[in-house]
C-alpha positions in Angstrom: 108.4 101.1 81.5 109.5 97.5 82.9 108.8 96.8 86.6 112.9 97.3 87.7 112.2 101.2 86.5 108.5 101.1 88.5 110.2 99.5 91.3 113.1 102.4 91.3 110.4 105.2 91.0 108.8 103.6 94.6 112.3 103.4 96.4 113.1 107.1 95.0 109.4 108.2 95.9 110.7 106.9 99.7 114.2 108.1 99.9 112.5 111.7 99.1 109.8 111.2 101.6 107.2 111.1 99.6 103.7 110.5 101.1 102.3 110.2 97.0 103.3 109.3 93.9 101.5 109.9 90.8 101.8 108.3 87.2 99.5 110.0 84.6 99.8 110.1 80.7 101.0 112.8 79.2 103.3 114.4 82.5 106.4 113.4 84.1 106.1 111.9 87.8 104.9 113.6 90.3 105.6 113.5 94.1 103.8 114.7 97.0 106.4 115.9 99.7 105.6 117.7 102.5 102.3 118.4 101.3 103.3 119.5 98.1 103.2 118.2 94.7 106.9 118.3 93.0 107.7 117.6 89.4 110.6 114.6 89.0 112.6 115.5 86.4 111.4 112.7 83.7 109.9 112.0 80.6 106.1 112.4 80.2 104.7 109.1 81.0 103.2 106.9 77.7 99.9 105.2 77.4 102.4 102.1 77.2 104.2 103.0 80.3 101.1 103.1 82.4 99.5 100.6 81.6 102.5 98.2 82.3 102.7 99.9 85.6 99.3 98.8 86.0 99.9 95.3 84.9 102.7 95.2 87.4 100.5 96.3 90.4 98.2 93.7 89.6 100.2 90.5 89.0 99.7 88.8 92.2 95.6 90.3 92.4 93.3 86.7 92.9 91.0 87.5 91.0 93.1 89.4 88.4 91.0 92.4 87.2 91.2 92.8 83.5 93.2 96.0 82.8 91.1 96.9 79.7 88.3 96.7 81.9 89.4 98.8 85.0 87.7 102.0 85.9 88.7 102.4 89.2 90.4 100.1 91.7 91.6 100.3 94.8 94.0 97.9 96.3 97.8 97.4 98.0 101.1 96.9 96.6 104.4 95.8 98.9 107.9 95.9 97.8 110.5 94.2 99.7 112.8 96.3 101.3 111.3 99.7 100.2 107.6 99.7 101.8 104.1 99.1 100.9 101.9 101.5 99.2 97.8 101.9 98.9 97.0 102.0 95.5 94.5 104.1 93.4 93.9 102.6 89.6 91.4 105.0 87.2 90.8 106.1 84.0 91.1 109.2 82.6 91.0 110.8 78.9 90.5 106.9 78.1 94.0 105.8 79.6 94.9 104.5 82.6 96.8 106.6 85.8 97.6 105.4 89.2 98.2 107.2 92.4 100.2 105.5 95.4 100.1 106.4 98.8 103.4 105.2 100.8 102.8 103.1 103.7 105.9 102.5 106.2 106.7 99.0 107.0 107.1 100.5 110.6 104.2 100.6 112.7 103.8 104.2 114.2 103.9 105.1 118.1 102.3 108.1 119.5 106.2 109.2 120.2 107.1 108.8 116.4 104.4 111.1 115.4 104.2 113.3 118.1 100.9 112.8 119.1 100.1 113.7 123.2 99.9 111.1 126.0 96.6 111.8 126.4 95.6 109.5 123.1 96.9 106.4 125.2 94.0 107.0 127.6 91.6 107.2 124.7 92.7 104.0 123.0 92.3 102.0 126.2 88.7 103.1 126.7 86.7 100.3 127.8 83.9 100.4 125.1 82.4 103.3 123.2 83.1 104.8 120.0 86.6 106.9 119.2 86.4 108.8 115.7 89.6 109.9 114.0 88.6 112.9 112.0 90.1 115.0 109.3 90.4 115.6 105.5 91.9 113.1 103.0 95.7 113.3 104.0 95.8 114.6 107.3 96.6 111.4 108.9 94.1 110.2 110.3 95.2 106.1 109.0 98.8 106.9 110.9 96.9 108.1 114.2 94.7 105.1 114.4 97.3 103.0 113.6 99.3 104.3 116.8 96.4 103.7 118.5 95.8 100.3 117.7 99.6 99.7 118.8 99.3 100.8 122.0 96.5 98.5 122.8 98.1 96.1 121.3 101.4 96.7 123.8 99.7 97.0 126.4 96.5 94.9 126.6 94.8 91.2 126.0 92.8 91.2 123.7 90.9 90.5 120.2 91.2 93.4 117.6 89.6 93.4 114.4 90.5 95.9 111.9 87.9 96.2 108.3 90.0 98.1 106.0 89.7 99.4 102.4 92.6 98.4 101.9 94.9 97.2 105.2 97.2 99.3 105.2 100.1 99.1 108.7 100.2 95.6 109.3 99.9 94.7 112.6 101.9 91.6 114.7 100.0 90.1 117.6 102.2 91.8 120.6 99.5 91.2 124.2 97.0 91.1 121.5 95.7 89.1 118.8 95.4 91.3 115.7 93.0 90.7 113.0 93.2 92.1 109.9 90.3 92.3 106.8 90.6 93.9 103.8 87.8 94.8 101.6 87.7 93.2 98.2 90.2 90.5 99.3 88.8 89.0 102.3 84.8 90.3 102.7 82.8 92.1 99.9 81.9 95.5 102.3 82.0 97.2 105.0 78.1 96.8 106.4 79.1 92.9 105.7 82.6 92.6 107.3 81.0 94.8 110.0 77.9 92.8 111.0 80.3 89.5 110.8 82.6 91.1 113.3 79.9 91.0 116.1 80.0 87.0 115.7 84.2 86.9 115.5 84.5 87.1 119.4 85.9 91.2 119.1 87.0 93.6 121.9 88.4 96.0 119.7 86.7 96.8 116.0 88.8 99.3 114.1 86.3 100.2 110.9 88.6 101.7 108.4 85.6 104.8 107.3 81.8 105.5 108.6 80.8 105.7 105.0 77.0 104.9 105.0 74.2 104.8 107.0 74.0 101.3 107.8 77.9 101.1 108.5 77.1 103.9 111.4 73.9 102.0 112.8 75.9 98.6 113.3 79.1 100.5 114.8 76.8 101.8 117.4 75.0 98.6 117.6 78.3 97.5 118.7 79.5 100.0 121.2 75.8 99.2 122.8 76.9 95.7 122.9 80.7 96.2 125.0 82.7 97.0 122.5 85.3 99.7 121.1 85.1 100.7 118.2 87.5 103.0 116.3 86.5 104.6 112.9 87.2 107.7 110.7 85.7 110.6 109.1 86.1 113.3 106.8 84.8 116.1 108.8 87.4 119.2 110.8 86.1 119.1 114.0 84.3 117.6 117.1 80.8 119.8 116.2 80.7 119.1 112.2 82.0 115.1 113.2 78.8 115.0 115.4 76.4 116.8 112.2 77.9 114.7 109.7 77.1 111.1 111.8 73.4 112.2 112.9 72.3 114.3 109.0 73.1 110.9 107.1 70.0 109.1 108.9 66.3 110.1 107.6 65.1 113.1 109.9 62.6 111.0 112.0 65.2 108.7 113.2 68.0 111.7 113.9 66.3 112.3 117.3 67.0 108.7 118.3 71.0 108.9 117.0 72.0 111.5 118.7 70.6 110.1 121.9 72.8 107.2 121.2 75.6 109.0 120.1 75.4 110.8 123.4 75.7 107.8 125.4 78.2 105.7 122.8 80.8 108.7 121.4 83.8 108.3 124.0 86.1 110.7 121.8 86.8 112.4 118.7 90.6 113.2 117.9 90.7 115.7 114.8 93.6 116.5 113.3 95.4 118.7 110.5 98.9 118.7 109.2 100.6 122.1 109.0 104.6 122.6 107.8 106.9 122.8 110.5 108.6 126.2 111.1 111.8 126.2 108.3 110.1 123.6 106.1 111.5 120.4 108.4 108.2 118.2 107.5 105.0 118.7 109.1 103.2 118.4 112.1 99.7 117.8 113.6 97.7 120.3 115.2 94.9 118.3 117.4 91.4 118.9 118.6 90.8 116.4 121.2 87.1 116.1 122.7 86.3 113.7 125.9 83.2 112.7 126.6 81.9 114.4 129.3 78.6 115.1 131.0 77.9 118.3 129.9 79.4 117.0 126.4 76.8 114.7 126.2 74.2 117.7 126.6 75.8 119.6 123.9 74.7 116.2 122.0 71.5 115.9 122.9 70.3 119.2 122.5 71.2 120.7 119.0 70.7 124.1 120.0 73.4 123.2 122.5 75.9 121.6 119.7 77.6 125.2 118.8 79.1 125.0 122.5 81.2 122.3 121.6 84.3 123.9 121.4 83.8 126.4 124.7 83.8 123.4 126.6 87.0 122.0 125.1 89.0 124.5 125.6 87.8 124.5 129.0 88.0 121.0 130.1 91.8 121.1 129.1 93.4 120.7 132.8 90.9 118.5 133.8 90.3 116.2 131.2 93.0 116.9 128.8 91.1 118.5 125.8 91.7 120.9 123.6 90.4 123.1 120.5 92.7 123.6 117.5 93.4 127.2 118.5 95.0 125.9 122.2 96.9 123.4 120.2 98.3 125.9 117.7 99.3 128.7 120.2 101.7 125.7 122.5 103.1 124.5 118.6 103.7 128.3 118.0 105.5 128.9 121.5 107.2 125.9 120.8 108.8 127.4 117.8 107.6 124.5 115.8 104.9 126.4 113.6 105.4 129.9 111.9 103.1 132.6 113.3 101.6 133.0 109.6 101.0 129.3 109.3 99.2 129.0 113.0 97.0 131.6 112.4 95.8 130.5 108.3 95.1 127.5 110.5 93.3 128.6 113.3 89.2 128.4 113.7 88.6 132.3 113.8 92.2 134.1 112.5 91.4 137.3 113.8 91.0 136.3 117.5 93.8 134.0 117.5 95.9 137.1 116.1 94.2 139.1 119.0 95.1 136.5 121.4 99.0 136.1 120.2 99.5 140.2 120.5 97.9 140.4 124.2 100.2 137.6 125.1 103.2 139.0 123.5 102.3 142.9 124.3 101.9 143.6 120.9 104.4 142.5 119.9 103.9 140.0 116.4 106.1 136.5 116.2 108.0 135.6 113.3 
């Protein structure tokens, strides 16, 4: 396969709307499109074909990795005129396979994606920590990404993303927007991280709380004035909050989610669902503020499981709310199926109960 036939399988891959592309010996090309993986009608892919597809992707890589000695590799690839892609190099049965993940050339806005007003507030926090949270796919790059645009419309100041790799690009709007990628431009996270503190930062955006020392120095910075934005790959506010304190030794988790409490300013978790008819898909957001009795839910984790109660009751006032709140206004709206709102609601049974007392018995399509 020369690069002009790897070039058209990207534009086709975006014409079709494909979020992933994947090249393996042995199958034909497959494409991810609205969530689901679809067969291109082509020739099983060759040993030969792969690994020239590989070559390709690396060309322009200083340092060039040496193919024959690639197990896995994560990187970028751009293609003028048809968009960039993240890219995912590994081995398996001994050859070589690559999965790309599209990345518009187009920043997205909050209006693009149809995310709610009430994010804007969040992204122009002061200081604090904002977690993005979700499972691989969900969306979670395009949300911060929004997010980073709208203080970057709308504020002065310095923003400093650490990602693995950068993925929207960002031009300096009110802002001045600096970008890092791992690999290319600082060896980790915990380094890039602990250099940021020194690079004059309002904003840190931290692509992934991976580790414990990459979750020490984020809070270190919150403590110090900043905002700090991060992801992780956990469904909701309560199992966000687990996940961040159970990575730290047990004698120390007393002392994190103290600081936790006083640092966490939001978490926005999110899940993609197919629209009603098949027209794409859509997010379904939990949104949690920070609140005072929040903070006590933190603190105490006998108190933790009363997360979501106070949620779904701080929606007028604060503008939260659980999944289930968010999934009943997307099925009124007609945008979600009654079948697909429910598979994705916390407890499937109540939210059934709750549709047919609203609707006198009645089930929606």
């Amino acid at each position: 396969m020369d690069q002009d036939t790897f070039h058209k399988i990207l534009a086709g891959a975006m014409k079709a709307n494909a979020s992933d592309i994947h090249l393996k010996v042995g199958t034909p090309i497959l494409l991810r499109v609205n969530g689901t993986l679809q067969e291109v009608k082509s020739p099983p892919l060759s040993t030969e074909d792969t690994r020239r597809i590989v070559d390709t992707i690396l060309e322009n890589i200083h340092p060039k990795p040496v193919a024959d000695e690639l197990r896995e590799w994560d990187g970028s690839y751009s293609l003028n005129g048809v968009g960039r892609f993240r890219v995912n190099i590994y081995r398996q049965r001994s050859s070589l396979a690559v999965i790309l993940r599209s990345i518009p050339f187009d920043v997205p806005t909050f209006e693009t994606l149809g995310l709610p007003p009430i994010l804007g507030e969040i992204a122009m926090e002061e200081r604090g920590l904002v977690l993005i949270t979700g499972v691989t796919g969900s969306g979670k790059s395009s949300t911060l990404a929004a997010m980073i645009d709208h203080v970057n419309s709308h504020k002065r100041a310095h923003i400093l993303t650490i990602e693995d790799p950068v993925e929207f690009m960002h031009k300096n709007k009110k802002s001045s927007v600096s970008q890092r990628e791992i690999g290319m431009d600082t060896p980790s996270f915990n380094v890039a991280l602990r250099a940021a503190l020194r690079q004059d930062p309002d904003i840190i955006l931290v692509g992934e709380m991976r580790d414990t020392e990459t979750i020490d120095i984020a809070l270190k910075a919150t403590e110090t004035g900043h905002l700090v934005f991060s992801t992780v790959h956990t469904t909701d506010a309560s199992k966000t909050i687990g996940r961040l304190i159970s990575v730290f030794p047990s004698d120390e988790q007393n002392m994190v989610r103290l600081r936790l409490a006083e640092n966490l300013k939001a978490t926005v978790s999110q899940r993609l669902l197919p629209r009603k008819g098949g027209k794409g898909r859509t997010a379904a957001l939990e949104i949690l503020r920070m609140t005072k009795t929040i903070e006590e839910c933190i603190k105490d984790p006998l108190k933790t499981h009363e997360i979501k109660d106070f949620i779904e009751a701080g929606r007028d006032t604060y503008g939260t709310q659980s999944f289930d709140q968010h999934l009943l206004d997307l099925l009124h709206a007609g945008v979600l199926d009654f079948e697909t709102a429910r598979s994705a609601a916390t407890n499937p049974s109540d939210f059934e109960r709750t549709i047919l007392l609203d609707t006198g018995g009645e089930r929606p399509e």
